[in-house]
N, C-alpha and C positions, 0 to 999 in steps of 0.2 A: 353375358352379352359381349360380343366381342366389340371393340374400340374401333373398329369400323362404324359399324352401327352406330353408336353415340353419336362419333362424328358428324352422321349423315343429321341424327336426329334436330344435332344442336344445329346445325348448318340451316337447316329449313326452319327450324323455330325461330332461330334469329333474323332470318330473312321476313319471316311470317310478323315479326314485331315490329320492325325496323317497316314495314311497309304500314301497319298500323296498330301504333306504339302506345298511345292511351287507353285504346277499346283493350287491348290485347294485356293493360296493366292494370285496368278496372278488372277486367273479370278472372282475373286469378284471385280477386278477394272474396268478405265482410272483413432535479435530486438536487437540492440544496445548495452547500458550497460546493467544493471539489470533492469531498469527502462522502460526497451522501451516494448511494447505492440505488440503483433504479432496479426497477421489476423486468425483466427479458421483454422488448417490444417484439409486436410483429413485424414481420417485414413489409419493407417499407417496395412497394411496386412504384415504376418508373409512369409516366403516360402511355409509354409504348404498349404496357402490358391489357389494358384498357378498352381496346378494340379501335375503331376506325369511327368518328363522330360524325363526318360529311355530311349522313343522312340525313340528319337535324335539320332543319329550318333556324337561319339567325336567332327568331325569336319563339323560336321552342326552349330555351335556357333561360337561366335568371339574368339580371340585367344588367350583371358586372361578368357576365358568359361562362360562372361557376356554378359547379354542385356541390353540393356538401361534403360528394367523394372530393373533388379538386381541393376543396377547401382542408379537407385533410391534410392529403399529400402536401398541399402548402405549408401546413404548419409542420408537418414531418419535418421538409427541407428547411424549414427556419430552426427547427429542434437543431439540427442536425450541424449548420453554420451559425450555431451559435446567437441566433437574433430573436431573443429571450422575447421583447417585445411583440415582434410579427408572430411567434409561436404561438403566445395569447390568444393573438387577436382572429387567426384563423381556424384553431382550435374550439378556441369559444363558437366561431360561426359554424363551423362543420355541426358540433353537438346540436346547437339551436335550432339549424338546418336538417338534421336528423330526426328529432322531434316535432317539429313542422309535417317532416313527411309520414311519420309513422301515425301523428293524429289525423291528418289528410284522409290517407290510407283505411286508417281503421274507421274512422267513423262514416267516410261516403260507405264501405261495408253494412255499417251497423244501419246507417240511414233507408240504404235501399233491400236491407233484409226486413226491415218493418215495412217499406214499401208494398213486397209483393205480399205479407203477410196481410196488409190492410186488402188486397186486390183477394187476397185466397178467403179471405172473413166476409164480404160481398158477396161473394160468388161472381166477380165481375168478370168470367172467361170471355175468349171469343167465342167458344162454345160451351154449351150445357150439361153436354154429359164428357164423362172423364173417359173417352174410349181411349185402349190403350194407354192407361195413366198419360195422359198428353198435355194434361191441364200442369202436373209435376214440371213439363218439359217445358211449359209457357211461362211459370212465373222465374224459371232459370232464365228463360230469354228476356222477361223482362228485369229483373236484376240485373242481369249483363249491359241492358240499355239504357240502366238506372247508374250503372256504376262509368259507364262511358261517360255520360252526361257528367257525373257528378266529378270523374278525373279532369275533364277540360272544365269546369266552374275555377275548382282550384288551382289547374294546373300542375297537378301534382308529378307527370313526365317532365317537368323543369327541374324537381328535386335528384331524382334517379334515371336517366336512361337506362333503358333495360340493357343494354349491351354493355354498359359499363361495370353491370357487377354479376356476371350470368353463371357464374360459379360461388358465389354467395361470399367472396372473399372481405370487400367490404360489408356487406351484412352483418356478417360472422362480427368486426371487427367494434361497430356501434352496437351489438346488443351482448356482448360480451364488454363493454366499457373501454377497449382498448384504448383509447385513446387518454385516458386519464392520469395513468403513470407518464407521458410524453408532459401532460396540464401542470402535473404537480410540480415536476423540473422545471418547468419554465415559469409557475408561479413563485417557486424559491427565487429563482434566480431574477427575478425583475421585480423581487421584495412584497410579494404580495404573502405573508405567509398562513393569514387565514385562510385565505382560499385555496393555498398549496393543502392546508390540513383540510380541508370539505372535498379534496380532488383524492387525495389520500384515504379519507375516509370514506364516500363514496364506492371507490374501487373498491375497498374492503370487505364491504359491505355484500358485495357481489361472489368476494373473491377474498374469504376470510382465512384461507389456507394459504396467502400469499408470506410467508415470514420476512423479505426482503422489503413491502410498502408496511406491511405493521413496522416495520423499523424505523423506516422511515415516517413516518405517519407519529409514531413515540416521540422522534428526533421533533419534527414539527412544533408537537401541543408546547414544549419546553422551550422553544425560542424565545428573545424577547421580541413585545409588539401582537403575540397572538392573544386574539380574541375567543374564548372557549364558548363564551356564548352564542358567538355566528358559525360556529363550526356542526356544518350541513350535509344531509344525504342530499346531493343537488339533483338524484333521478330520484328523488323519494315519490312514492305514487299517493297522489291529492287525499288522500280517504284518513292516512295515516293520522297527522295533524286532528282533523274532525275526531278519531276514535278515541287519542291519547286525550284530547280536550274533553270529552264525553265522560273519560276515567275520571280526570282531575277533577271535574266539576261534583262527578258521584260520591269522592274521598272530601270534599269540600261542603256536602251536603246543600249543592247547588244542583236541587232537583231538577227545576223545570229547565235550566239551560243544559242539564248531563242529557235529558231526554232531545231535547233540540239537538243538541252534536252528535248524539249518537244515530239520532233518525236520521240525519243528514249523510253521516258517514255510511251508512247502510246504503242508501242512493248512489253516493261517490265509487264505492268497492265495487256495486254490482256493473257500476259505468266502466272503471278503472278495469275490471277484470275483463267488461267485453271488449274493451278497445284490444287486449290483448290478446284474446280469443280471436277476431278477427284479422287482428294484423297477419296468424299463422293460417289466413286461406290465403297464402300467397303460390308463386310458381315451387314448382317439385319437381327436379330432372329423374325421370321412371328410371334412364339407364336402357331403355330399350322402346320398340315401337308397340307400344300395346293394345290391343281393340280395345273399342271402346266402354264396355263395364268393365274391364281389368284393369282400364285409365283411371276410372271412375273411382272405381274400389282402393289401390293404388292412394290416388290425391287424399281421399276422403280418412286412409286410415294414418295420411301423416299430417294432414290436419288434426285430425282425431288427438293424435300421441301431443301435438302442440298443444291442445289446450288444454289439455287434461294438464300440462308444467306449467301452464300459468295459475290455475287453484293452489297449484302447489309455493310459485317465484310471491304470490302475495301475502304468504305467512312472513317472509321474512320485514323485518323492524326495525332500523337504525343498529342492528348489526346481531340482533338476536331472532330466534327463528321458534314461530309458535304455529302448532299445527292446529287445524281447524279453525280456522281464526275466524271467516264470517258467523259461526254461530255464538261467536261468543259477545257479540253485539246485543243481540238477545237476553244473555246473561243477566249483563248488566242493564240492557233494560226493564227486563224483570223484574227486579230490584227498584230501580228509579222510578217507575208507574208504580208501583207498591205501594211508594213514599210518601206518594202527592193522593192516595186513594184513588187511582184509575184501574179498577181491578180488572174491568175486562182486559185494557190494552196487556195488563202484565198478565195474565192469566194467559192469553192468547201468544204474549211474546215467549213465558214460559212453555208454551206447547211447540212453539217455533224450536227452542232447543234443543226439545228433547225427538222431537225428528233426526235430528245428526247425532244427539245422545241416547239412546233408546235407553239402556242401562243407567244411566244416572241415577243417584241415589235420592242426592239435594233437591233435587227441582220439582220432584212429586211431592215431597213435605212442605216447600212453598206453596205451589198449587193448593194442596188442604188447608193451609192457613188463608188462602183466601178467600176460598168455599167457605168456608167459617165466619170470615168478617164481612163478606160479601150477604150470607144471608139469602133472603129471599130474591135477590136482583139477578144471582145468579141463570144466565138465559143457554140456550145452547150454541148462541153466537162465541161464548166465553170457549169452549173445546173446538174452536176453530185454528188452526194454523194460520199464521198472516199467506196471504197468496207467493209473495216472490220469496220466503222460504222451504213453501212446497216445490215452486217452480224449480229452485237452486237446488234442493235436495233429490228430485226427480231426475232433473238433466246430471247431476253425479252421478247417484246409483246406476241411471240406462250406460252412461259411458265406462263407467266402471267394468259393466256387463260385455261392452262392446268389447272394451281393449283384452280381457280376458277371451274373448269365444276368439278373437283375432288372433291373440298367441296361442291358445291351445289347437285349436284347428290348423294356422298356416304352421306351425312347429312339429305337427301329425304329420305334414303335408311332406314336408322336408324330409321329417326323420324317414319317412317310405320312399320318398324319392333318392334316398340315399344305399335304401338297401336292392337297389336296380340300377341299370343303365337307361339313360333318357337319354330321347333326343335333346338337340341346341335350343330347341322352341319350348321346353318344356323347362327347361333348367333356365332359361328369359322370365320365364311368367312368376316365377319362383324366386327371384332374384326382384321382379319388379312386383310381387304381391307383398314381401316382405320389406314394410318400412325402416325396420332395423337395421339392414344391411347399406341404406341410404343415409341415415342418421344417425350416428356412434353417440352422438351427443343426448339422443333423445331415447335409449337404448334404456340405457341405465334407471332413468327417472319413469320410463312406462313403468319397466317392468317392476321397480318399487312401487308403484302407486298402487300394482295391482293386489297387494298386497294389506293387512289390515293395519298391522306395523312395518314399518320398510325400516329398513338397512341407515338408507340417506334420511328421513328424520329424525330417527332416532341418533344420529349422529351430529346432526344440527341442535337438536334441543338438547343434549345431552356434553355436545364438545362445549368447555368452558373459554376456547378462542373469541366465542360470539361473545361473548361479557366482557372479554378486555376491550373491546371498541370501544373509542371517547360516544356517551350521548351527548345529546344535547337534554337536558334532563329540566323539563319544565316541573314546577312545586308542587310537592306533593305523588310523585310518580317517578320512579327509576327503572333504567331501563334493566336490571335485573328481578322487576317484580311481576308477575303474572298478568299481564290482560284480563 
C-alpha cells in the first residue's frame, strides 16, 4: 500500500478519535557509580513528536495535566540531567500509571464481554429471530456501549490520549519494560540499592539475553546494604506467589492450605491471563483501507496471534520459563486431595491434567490407585473434567486450529500471488490479510506455538541463563526445581 494511503488512512482515524476519543478507545478492546554500564535505552522523543493536545478538554487529563507517557519523558530528562531524585519519582509514576491503565483497559473489556454474554444467555435481543446473524451485530453494539460507558466510569482517556501514542512507540516501550534499565541507574545512584536490584531483575526477567543488566544486576546483589530477601519481580503476575505457596505448603505436608493456594491461584491465572488476552483487542493500523470483513478478519487474526503469547509470557517465573504451566496446578492438586482423602476432587483434578497430557504415563496409575481406595463411592461424577479446564483446553486447541488454517491458507495465498502479476488492490488485501507483515514481534512466537515443540521454548526451558537469576527463594522451593 502505498504511504499515501496510510497517510490518508491515519489522518481520518485520528480525526475520527480526536472528535470521540473514549467511545472510540473502549471499543478497540476486552547504572551504579560511574563505572556501571547501562542497557542501550530507547530513544528518548521530544513533546513535539507527540502530536498536537489542544483537542482535550482541561479536564480530560489527570490532575497535575500528565500521562504516564509525560511522566516518562519526565523521568527520561531527569535521567538525562543528572537528578537521580526526580528520576525516581516520575518513573515510579509513569510504571504505576501504566498499570493503572492497562487494568482499566482490560477489565471494562473482560466486564462487558460477560456483559453481552449474560444478554446472549437470555436471549434478551431486540428481536427474536437471528435474521442475517444480526443478533452477532447487536451484542458488538452493545459491548461497544458497554465499554464506552465503562471508559468514562474510569476515565481511562486521562491515562493515554490516543494521539499521543498512535504508532505504538510508547506501547512498545511499557510492555517491553523499557523503562527499567533508566529505574535501575537512578536507583543506584540516589542509594536505593535493593530496588536498583528488583528493577535489574525485573528487566531480566523479561529480557534474560540482556548480558550488560545481568552485569549489572550481579554487580548490584554484592553491594553493601542489599537486602536479597526484597529483591523482586516488580511486574510479577498475582497468581505466581498463590502457586509457589500451593508447592511449599504440599513439600511441607500442609495439605489443606496447599489445596487452598493452589485453588486460589487457579482463579488468579485464569484472571491474570484474561486481563491479558484482552488488553491485545486494542487498535491495529491494517496499512490500508480495507472493507469491511477484510477489516474484521484483519483485527481479529492479530488479536488472535496476541493472545495466543500471552498462554505463552505466563510460563515464565522469576526468571525461569516452564511450559504448560496452568495444568500443572492440577498436578499438584491431584496429589494434595489424595492426602486429605477427597477422592473425587483429585480424581477429577487428575482428569483436568491429563486433558493437556493425553500421553502421560503417571497420572493414569494414580487415578487406579484411587479407584481402588475409593471403592464402592466411586460415582460417574468422578470422570468428569472440572469445567474451566475444559473451557481452557478447548479455547487452546480451537486457537491453535485457527492460527494454523491462517498461515497455511494466507501463506497459499501469497505464494500464488507471487507467481503472477496483481493489481495494487490485490497486493493491499494481502499485505493487510497478513498479520505478520504488521507484527515482526509477534511473528516469531505464532509461528512457534504453531508447533508441538517450538524452537523459543525449548530454548527457554533449556538455556541455563534463566537459572543464573537471583530468586527470591521462599523454604522449601528453589527456583531451579520443577513446578
Amino acid at each position: 500500500m502505498t504511504m499515501v494511503a496510510r497517510r490518508l488512512w491515519r489522518n481520518r482515524t485520528r480525526a475520527l478519535v480526536i472528535a470521540g476519543c473514549c467511545l472510540a478507545f473502549a471499543a478497540s478492546a476486552v547504572a551504579q557509580t560511574d563505572d556501571v554500564e547501562t542497557t542501550s535505552a530507547p530513544a528518548v522523543r521530544t513533546g513535539d513528536d507527540r502530536g498536537d493536545q489542544s483537542a482535550y478538554a482541561e479536564d480530560d487529563t489527570p490532575e497535575d495535566g500528565s500521562s504516564f507517557i509525560d511522566q516518562y519523558e519526565q523521568g527520561i530528562q531527569s535521567y538525562l540531567s543528572n537528578e537521580w531524585e526526580d528520576c525516581v519519582y516520575f518513573l515510579e509514576r509513569a510504571l504505576e500509571g501504566y498499570r493503572t491503565y492497562y487494568e482499566s483497559v482490560a477489565n471494562c473489556r473482560i466486564e462487558c464481554e460477560y456483559a453481552a454474554r449474560d444478554v446472549k444467555h437470555r436471549g434478551d435481543f431486540l428481536h427474536g429471530s437471528n435474521v442475517d446473524n444480526l443478533q452477532h451485530y447487536e451484542l458488538i453494539l452493545r459491548r461497544t456501549l458497554c465499554l464506552s460507558k465503562c471508559a468514562r466510569k474510569y476515565a481511562i482517556y486521562r491515562y493515554l490520549p490516543f494521539s499521543e501514542d498512535f504508532d505504538g512507540h510508547y506501547m512498545d516501550i511499557f510492555q517491553e519494560l523499557k523503562a527499567y534499565p533508566y529505574l535501575y541507574s537512578c536507583y543506584v545512584k540516589s542509594n536505593r540499592i535493593t530496588l536498583a536490584a528488583s528493577a535489574a531483575y525485573t528487566y531480566l526477567v523479561k529480557h534474560p539475553e540482556d548480558t550488560v543488566m545481568k552485569k549489572n544486576f550481579e554487580q548490584a546483589i554484592e553491594m553493601p546494604g542489599i537486602d536479597r530477601d526484597e529483591i523482586n519481580d516488580l511486574e510479577e503476575k498475582k497468581f505466581v506467589a498463590l502457586l509457589i505457596g500451593g508447592i511449599v505448603d504440599e513439600q511441607a505436608k500442609n495439605w489443606e492450605h496447599a489445596i487452598e493456594q493452589l485453588e486460589a491461584s487457579i482463579k488468579q491465572f485464569i484472571f491474570d491471563e484474561n486481563q491479558c488476552r484482552a488488553f491485545c483487542e486494542g487498535e491495529f493500523d491494517h496499512g490500508f483501507l480495507p472493507d469491511f470483513i477484510t477489516a474484521t478478519g484483519n483485527h481479529f487474526t492479530n488479536a488472535l496471534y496476541c493472545k495466543r503469547n500471552c498462554t505463552g509470557n505466563m510460563g515464565m517465573i522469576r526468571g525461569k520459563y516452564y511450559e504448560s504451566l496452568f495444568p500443572r496446578h492440577y498436578q499438584h492438586l491431584q496429589s494434595a486431595y489424595y492426602q486429605v482423602k477427597m477422592y473425587k476432587e483429585s480424581y477429577r483434578a487428575g482428569m483436568s491434567y491429563l486433558l493437556f497430557h493425553t500421553d502421560d504415563l503417571e497420572m493414569p496409575e494414580a487415578l487406579k490407585t484411587i479407584e481402588a481406595e475409593a471403592k464402592g463411592s466411586v460415582t460417574t461424577d468422578f470422570f468428569k473434567p472440572r469445567r474451566e479446564a475444559v473451557e481452557y483446553n478447548d479455547r487452546m486447541v480451537y486457537e491453535k486450529k485457527l492460527a494454523r488454517f491462517i498461515k497455511q491458507e494466507f501463506d497459499q495465498l501469497e505464494a500464488a500471488g507471487s507467481e503472477e502479476e496483481h493489481e495494487p488492490v490485490e497486493q493491499e488485501y494481502e499485505e493487510g490479510s497478513d498479520p505478520e507483515d504488521q507484527r515482526n514481534d509477534h511473528e516469531s512466537k505464532s509461528e512457534a506455538e504453531d508447533e508441538d515443540s517450538t524452537e523459543e521454548d525449548t530454548q527457554s526451558a533449556d538455556d541455563g541463563s534463566f537459572n543464573e537469576l537471583y530468586p527470591k527463594e521462599p523454604v522449601g522451593y528453589g527456583d531451579r526445581d520443577e513446578l
